[in-house]
C-alpha positions in Angstrom: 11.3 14.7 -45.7 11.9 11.7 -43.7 8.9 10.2 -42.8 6.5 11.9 -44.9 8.8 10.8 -47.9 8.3 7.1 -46.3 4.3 7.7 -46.4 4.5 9.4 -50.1 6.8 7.3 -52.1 6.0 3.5 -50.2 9.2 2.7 -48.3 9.3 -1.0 -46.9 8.0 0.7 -43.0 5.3 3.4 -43.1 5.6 4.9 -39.5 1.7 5.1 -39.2 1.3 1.5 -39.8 2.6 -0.6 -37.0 4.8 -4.0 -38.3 2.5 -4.0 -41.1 4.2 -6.2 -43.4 4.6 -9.0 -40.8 2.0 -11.6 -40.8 3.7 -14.4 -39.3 1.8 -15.6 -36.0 3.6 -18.3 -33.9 -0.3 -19.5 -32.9 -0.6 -21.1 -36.6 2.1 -23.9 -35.6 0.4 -25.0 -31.6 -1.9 -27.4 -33.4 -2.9 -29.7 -30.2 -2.0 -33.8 -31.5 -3.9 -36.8 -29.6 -1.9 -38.4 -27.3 -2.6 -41.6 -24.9 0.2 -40.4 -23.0 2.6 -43.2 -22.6 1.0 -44.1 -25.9 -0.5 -47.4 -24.4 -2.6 -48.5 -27.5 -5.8 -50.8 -26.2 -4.3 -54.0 -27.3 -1.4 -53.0 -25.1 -3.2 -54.6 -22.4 -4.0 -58.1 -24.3 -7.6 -57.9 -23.8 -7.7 -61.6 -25.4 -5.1 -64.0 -26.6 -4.4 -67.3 -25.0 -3.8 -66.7 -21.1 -3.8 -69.6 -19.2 -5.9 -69.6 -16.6 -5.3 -71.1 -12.8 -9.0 -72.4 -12.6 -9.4 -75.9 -13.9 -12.2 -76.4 -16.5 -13.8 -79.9 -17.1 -15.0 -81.2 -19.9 -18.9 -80.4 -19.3 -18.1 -77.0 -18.1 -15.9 -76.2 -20.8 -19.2 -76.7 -23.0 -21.5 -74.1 -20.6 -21.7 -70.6 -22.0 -21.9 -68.9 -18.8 -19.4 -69.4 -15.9 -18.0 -67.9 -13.0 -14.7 -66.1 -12.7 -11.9 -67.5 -14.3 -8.3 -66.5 -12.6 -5.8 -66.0 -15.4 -2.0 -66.7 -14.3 -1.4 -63.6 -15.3 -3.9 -62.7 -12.5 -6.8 -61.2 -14.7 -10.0 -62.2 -13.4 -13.3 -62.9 -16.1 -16.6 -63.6 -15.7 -19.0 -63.8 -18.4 -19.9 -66.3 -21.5 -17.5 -68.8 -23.2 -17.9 -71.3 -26.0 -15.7 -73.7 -25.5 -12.6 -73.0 -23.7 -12.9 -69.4 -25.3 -14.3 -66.0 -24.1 -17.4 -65.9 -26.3 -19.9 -62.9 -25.9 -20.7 -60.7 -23.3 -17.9 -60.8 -20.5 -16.1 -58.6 -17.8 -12.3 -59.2 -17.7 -10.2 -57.0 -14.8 -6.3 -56.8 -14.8 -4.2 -56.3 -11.4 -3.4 -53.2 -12.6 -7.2 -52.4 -12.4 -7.7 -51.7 -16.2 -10.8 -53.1 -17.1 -13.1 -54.2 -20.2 -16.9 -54.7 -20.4 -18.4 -55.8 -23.5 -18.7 -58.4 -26.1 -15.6 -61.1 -27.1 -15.4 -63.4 -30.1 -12.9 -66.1 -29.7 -10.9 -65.0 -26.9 -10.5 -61.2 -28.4 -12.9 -58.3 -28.0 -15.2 -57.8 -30.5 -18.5 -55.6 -31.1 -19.7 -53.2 -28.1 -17.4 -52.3 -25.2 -15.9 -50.1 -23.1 -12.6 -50.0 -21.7 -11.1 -48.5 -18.3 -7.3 -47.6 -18.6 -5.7 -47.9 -15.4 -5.1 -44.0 -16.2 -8.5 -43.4 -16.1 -8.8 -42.7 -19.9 -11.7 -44.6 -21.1 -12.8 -45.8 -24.7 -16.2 -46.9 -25.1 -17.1 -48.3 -28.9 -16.8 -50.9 -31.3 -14.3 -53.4 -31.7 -12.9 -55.7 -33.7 -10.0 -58.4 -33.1 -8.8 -56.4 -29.5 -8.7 -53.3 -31.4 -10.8 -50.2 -32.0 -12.9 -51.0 -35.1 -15.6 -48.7 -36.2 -17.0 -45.6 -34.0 -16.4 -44.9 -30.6 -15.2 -42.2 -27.5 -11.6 -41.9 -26.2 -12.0 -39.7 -22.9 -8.9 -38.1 -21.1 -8.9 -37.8 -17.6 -7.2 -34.0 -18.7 -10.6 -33.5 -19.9 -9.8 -34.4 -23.8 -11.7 -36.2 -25.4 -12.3 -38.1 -29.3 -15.4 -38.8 -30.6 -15.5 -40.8 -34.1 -14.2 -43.2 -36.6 -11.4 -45.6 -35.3 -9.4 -48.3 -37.6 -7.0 -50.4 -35.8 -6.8 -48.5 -32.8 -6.0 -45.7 -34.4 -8.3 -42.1 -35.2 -9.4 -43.1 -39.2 -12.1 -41.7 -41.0 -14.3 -38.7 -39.4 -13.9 -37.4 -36.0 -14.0 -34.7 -33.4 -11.8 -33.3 -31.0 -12.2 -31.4 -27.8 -9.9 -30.0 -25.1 -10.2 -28.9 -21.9 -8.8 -25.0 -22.6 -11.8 -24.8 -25.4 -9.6 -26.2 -29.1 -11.5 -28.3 -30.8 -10.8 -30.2 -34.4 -13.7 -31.7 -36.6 -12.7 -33.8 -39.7 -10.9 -36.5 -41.4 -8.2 -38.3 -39.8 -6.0 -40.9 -41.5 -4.0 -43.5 -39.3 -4.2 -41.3 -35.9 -3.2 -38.0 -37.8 -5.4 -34.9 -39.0 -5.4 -35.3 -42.5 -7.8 -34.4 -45.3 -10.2 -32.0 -45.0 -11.1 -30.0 -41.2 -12.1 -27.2 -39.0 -9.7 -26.6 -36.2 -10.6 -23.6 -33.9 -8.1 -22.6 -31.0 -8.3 -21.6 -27.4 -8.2 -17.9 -28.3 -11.5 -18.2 -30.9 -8.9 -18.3 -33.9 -10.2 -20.3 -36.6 -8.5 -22.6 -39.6 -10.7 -24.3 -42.3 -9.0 -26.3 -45.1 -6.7 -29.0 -45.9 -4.5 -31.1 -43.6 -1.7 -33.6 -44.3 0.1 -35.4 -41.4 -1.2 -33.2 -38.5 0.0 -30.3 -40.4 -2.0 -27.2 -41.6 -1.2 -28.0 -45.2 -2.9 -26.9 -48.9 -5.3 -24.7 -49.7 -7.1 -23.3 -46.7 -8.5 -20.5 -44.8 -7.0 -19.1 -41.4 -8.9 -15.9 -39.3 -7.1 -14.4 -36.4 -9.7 -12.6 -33.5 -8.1 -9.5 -33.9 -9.5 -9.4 -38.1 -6.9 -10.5 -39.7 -7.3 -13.6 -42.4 -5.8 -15.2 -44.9 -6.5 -17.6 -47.5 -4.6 -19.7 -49.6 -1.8 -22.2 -49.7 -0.3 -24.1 -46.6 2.7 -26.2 -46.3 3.6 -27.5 -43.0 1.7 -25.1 -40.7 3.2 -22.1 -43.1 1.6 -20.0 -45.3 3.6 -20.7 -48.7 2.8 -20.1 -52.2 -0.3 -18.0 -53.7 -2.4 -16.5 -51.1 -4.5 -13.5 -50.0 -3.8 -11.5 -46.4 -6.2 -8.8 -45.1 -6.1 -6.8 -42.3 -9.5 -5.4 -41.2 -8.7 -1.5 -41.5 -8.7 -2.8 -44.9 -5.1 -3.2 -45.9 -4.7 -6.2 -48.2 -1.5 -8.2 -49.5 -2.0 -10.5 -52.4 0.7 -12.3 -53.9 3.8 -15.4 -53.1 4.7 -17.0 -50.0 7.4 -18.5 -48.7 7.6 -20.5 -45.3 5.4 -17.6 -43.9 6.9 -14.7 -45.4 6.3 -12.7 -48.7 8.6 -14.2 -51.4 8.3 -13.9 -55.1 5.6 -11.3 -56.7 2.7 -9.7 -55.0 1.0 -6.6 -54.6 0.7 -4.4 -51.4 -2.3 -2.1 -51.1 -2.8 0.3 -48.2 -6.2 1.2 -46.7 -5.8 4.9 -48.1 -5.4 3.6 -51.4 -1.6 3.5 -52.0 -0.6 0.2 -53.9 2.3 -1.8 -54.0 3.1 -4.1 -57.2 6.4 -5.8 -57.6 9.1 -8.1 -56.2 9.2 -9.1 -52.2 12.4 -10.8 -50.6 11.8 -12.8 -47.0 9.1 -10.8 -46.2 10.4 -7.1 -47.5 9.9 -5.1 -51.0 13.4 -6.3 -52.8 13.7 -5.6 -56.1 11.9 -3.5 -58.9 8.4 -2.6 -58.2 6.0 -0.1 -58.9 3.9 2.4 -56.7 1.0 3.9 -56.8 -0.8 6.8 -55.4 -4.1 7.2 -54.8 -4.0 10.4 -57.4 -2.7 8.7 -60.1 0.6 9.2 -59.9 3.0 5.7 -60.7 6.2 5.6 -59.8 8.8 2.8 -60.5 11.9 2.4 -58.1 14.1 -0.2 -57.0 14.0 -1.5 -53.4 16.6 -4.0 -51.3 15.4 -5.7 -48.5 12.6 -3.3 -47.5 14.6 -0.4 -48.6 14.1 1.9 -51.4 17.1 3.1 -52.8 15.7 4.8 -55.7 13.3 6.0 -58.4 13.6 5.3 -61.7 10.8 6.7 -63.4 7.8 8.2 -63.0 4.5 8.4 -64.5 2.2 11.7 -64.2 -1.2 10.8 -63.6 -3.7 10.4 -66.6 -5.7 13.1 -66.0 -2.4 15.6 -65.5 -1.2 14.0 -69.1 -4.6 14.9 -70.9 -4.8 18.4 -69.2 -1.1 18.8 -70.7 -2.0 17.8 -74.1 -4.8 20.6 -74.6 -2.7 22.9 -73.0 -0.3 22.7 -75.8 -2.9 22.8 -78.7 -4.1 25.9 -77.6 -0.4 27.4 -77.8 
């Protein structure tokens, strides 16, 4: 019987259906996170503050709005507007690391439109507000990454998109630097996720196709599928049922794409427990299974056809 028992009765492996009850795809967990590298924030390079500059201002040039370059002991060099003895409106301030900011200042800080060089050769070009990104603007890696949308103190916040340079991209919310809320992540490979996120983790209620066909949709936590959820394959095999941390676990049903169904109790990923299984005739049979294994039947159930055919046999005898 062997194999052909495995095909008939719905053992946990059926020989003509490669690894079939294994959905778990390490690709669901290489979710690419934005990263400044040494994580250098913008203020990190004290676009404003009070530097103390080598130049000496008098009294009637303090009061001009537009002076030469200023040398900063720190040896910063700025050239633009003042008011007062403060950077006020549009100025150009270079560090002797070569990072360097163009744009708009309000009292010493930068504030409104600018862009900023990193001495990397990232680049952020946006709004600002009290030496921070405030409001919308562009981060660009020199890797060729780059984020385009809503920033709160320096830091991703609101709506945004995401692009790298192997083709992943990510559009949607973000809260304090992290993916979180509601987005569309597609990877490298053309894989595709849609739903929930919490803390840069595929997490909720949410929809994930592989290119080969397969999908599933349902419940996340942390990057795994867990709790209630659907999985299809595209020759048209289908589980529906409990997850946990990736893996069947708890009730579900199984159904096979000749018709063949599966109902009952599943175990880190295998049939454990009682279930029942169907045939595509009819026929219901009720066993017991332990980790994948069937170790026997414990009832079965004719099909309803065979039980009507049997009950007018008898009344003619």
């Amino acid at each position: 019987m062997g194999s052909a028992c495995a095909t008939c009765y719905g053992d946990a492996k059926d020989k003509s259906d490669k690894d079939e009850f294994s959905t778990t795809d390490p690709r669901v967990i290489t979710i690419k996170i934005y990263s400044r590298k040494t994580q250098k924030v913008l203020q990190s390079f004290k676009l404003g503050g009070e530097e103390q500059m080598i130049n000496s201002i008098d009294h009637q040039n303090a009061l001009s709005h537009d002076r030469s370059e200023v040398v900063f002991k720190n040896g910063a060099v700025y050239k633009g507007q003042w008011v007062g003895q403060k950077k006020q409106g549009f100025g150009v301030q270079v560090w002797p690391d070569g990072a360097r900011y163009e744009g708009y200042w309000v009292n010493n800080k930068a504030q409104g439109k600018g862009k900023f060089w990193h001495v990397d050769g990232d680049t952020f070009e946006g709004e600002w507000y009290d030496d921070k990104a405030n409001g919308y603007g562009v981060y660009t890696h020199t890797n060729g990454a780059k984020y385009e949308g809503y920033w709160k103190d320096d830091l991703q916040h609101g709506k945004g998109k995401e692009v790298w340079a192997d083709g992943s991209r990510y559009e949607g919310e973000y809260l304090e630097g992290k993916k979180h809320g509601f987005g569309f992540y597609v990877w490298a490979d053309g894989s595709t996720y849609e739903g929930q996120w919490i803390d840069n983790k595929i997490d909720g209620q949410g929809k994930y196709i592989w290119i080969d066909g397969r999908q599933y949709e349902g419940s996340w936590k942390s990057n795994n599928m867990h709790g209630y959820g659907i999985y299809s394959w595209k020759d048209g095999r289908r589980y529906e049922g409990q997850y946990e941390l990736d893996k069947k676990h708890g009730y579900g049903v199984y159904v096979w794409a000749d018709g063949r169904r599966y109902e009952g109790n599943w175990y880190n990923g295998k049939q454990h427990g009682e279930g029942k299984y169907f045939l595509p005739d009819g026929t219901v049979k009720i066993g017991i299974w332990e980790h994948g294994k069937r170790l026997q039947w414990i009832d079965e159930q004719a099909p309803e056809s065979d039980n009507k055919q049997e009950s007018s046999t008898r009344q003619h005898i």
